[in-house]
TITI-941027 format. One record per atom (N, C-alpha, C): x, y, z. Coordinates in steps of 0.05 Angstrom, whole numbers, plus 5000, padded with zeros to 4 digits. Example, Ala and Ser with C-alpha at 12.3 -4.5 7.8 and 13.67 -1.06 7.14 Angstrom:
526448865156 524649105156 526449345156 525749555142 527349795143 525850015157 
This chain:
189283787752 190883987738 189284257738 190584507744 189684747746 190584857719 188385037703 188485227687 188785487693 190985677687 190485877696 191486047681 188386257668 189486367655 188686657648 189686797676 188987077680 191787227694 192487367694 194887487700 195287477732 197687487741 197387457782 198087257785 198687317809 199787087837 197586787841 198786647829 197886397837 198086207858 199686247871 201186177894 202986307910 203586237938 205686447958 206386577944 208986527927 211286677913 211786667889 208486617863 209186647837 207186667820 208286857805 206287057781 206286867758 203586897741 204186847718 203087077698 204687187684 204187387670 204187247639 202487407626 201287357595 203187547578 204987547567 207087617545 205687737521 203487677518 201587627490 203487677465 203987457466 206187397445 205287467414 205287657394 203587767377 201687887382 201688077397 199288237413 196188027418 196687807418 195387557428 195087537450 192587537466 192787417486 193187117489 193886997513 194686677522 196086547503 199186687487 199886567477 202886487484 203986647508 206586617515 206186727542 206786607568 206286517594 209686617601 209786867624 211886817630 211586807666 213486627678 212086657708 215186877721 214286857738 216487057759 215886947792 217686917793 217886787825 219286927845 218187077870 219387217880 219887057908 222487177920 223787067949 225087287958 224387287989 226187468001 226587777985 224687857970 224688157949 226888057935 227687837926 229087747897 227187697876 227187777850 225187607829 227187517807 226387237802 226787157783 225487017759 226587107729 223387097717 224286867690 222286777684 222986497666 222886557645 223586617628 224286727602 222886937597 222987107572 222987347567 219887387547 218787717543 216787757516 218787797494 217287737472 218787847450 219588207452 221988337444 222488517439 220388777429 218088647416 215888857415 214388937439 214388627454 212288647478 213488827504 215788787502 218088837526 216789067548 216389337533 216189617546 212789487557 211789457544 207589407558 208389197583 209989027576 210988777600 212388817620 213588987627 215489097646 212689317651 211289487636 208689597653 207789427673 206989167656 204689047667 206088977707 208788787693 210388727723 210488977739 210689197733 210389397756 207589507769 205789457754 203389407769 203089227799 203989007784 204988767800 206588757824 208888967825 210688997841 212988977845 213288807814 215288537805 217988707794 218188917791 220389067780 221989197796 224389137795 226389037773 225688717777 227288557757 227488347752 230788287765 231488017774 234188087789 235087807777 234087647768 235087417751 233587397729 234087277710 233187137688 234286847675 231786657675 232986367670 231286297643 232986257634 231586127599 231485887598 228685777579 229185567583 229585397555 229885527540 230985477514 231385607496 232685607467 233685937452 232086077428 229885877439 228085957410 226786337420 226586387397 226186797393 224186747413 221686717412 219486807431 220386777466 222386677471 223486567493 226186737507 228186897487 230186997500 229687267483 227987397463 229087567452 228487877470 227187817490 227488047504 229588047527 231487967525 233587977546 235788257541 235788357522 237088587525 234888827533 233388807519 230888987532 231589027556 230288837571 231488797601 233188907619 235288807600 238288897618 237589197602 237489377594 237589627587 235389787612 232789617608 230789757630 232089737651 233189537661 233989537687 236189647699 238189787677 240489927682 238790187688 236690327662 235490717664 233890577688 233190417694 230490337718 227290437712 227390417686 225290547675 222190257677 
């Protein structure tokens, strides 16, 4: 089993980015998997983290985001999905 727990491409086609869920580091892991210049990203930061997280993914390259898959409804997990859809409408 691999630990990994620094921001970046771990493999061909997928990121794992640190959410720092409570301005915490390693406490909420979000990955993004890119194909063909599609990305799709596995759940969301919380609503505070949102604007520094969409920084960080454009460092990355990772922006826009073109899917989003949740994987359950608890807050730390979907509450940045309007965030999202707003950044990704101004493209900011």
């Amino acid at each position: 089993m691999v630990f990994i727990n620094s921001d970046g491409k771990f493999n061909e086609n997928t990121y794992l980015i640190d959410a720092e869920l409570y301005r915490m580091n390693g406490n909420l892991a979000i990955y993004i998997i890119e194909n063909e210049n599609m990305r799709v990203m596995i759940d969301t930061p919380s609503d505070l983290m949102a604007r520094r997280f969409v920084k960080k993914i454009k460092e990355f390259g990772l922006f826009p985001i073109h899917k989003i898959i949740l994987t359950h409804s608890h807050f730390d997990h979907v509450q940045g999905v309007g965030k999202f859809i707003s950044f990704r409408k101004s493209n900011r």
